[in-house]
N, C-alpha and C positions, 0 to 999 in steps of 0.2 A: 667287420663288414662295413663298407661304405653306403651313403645315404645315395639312393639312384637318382636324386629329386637333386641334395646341394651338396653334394660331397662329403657332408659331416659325420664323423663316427656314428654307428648305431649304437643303441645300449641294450641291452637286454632287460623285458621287465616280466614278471608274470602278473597277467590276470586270471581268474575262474581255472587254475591249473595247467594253463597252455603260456608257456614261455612265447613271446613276441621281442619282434626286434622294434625302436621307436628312438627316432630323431629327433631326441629331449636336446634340447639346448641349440637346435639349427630349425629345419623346415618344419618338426610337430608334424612327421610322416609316419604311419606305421606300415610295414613290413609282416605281411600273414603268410604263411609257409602255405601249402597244399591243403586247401580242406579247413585251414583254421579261421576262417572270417566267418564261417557258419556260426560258431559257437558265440558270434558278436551281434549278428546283425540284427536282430533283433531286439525293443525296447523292454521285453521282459526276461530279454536275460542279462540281468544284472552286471555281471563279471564284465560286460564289454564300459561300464558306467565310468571306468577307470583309466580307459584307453582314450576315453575322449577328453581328457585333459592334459594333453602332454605339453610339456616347455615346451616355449616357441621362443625362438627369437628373432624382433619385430625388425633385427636388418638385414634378416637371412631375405634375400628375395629368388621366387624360385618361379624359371619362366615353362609355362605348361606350354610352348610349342614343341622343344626339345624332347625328342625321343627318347625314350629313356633304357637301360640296361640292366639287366637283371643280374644284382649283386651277387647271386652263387651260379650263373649259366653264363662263363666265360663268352664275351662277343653276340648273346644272345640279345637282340630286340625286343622290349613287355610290346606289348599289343593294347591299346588304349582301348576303350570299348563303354558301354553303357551295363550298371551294375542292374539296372530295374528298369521292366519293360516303359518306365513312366521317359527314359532319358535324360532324368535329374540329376542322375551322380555316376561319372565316369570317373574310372579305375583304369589302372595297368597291369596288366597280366601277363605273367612270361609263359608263353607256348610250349616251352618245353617242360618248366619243373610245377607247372601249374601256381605259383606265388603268387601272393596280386600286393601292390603298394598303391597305399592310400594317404593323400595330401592329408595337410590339416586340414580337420573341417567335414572331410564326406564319410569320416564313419558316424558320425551324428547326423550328416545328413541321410545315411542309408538307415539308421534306426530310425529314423522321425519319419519317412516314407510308411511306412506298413504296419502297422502293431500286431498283427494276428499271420499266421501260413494262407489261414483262408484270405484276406484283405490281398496278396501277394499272388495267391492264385487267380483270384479276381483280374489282378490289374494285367496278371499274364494273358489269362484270356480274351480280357479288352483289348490287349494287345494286339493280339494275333486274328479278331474278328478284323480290325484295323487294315491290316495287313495280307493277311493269306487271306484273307477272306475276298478284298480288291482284287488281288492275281488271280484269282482263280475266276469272278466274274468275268476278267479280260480273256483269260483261256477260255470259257467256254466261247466267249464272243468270238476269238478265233476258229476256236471248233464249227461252231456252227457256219461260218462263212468259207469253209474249207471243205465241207460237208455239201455247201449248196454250187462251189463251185465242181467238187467232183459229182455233183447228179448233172450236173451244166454239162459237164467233159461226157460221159456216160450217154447222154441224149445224144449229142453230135455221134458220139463212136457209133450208134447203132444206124446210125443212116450210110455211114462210110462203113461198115462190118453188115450186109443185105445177109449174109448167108443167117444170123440169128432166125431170120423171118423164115426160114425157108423150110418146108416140113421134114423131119427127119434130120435134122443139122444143128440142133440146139446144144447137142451135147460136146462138139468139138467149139461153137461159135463163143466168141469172145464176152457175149454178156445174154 
């Protein structure tokens, strides 16, 4: 399998019992199948200690504007994205076989992020108060101006709709 980062052979290595692919002697990229970067990203599980020092070589130069393609999803595009809600270490992920490749460098930097589930949980949640939490102040602010504009609409209709007022007539009248 070819490196999606510089073209150079992959090698096969294992760490903690999960075979990985890694770009020993080019970019120092590793390649995690479906599901297997879990078993690394964090600083206390040991097994990933192994993957953060793969041969590099210092004239492989490898440009991150370049799109990249996922070595087993023929003509597929990874999807570049941010690994942790912090935005510190962006990955590529292929959409279809779910693999994600990682430059030299950001599986260390995804372990040094977070030491604990809970720390991780944490940063998710700061996250998202960040975030959803904004959008949804701005909906309500539209809501409520949407709200005051249909009581606006509502008042006018009842002047142009008389039959409302009229005894006996409530039941067919418009408001």
């Amino acid at each position: 399998m070819k490196c999606p980062a510089c073209d150079h052979e992959l090698h096969v290595m294992e760490a903690g019992g999960v075979v990985v692919d890694v770009c020993d002697g080019g970019c120092g990229g590793i390649w995690f199948d479906h599901f297997e970067l879990r078993k690394f990203d964090e600083p206390r599980e040991s097994e990933g200690e192994t993957l953060i020092e793969v041969g590099r070589n210092p004239n492989t130069v490898v440009d991150r504007s370049v799109r990249r393609l996922c070595p087993h999803c023929a003509g597929i595009v990874m999807m570049r994205h941010s690994y942790s809600p912090n935005d510190e270490v962006e990955i590529d992920e292929c959409p279809n076989c779910g693999s994600i490749w990682l430059d030299a460098g950001e599986l260390a930097g995804i372990r040094e992020r977070f030491a604990t589930d809970e720390q991780r949980s944490e940063a998710a949640k700061a996250w998202l108060d960040r975030t959803v939490t904004a959008q949804l102040e701005r909906a309500r602010g539209e809501d409520s101006r949407r709200q005051a504009n249909a009581r606006r609409i509502a008042h006018v209709l009842r002047f142009l709709c008389p039959s409302h007022w009229l005894n006996g007539k409530e039941d067919w009248a418009a408001y």
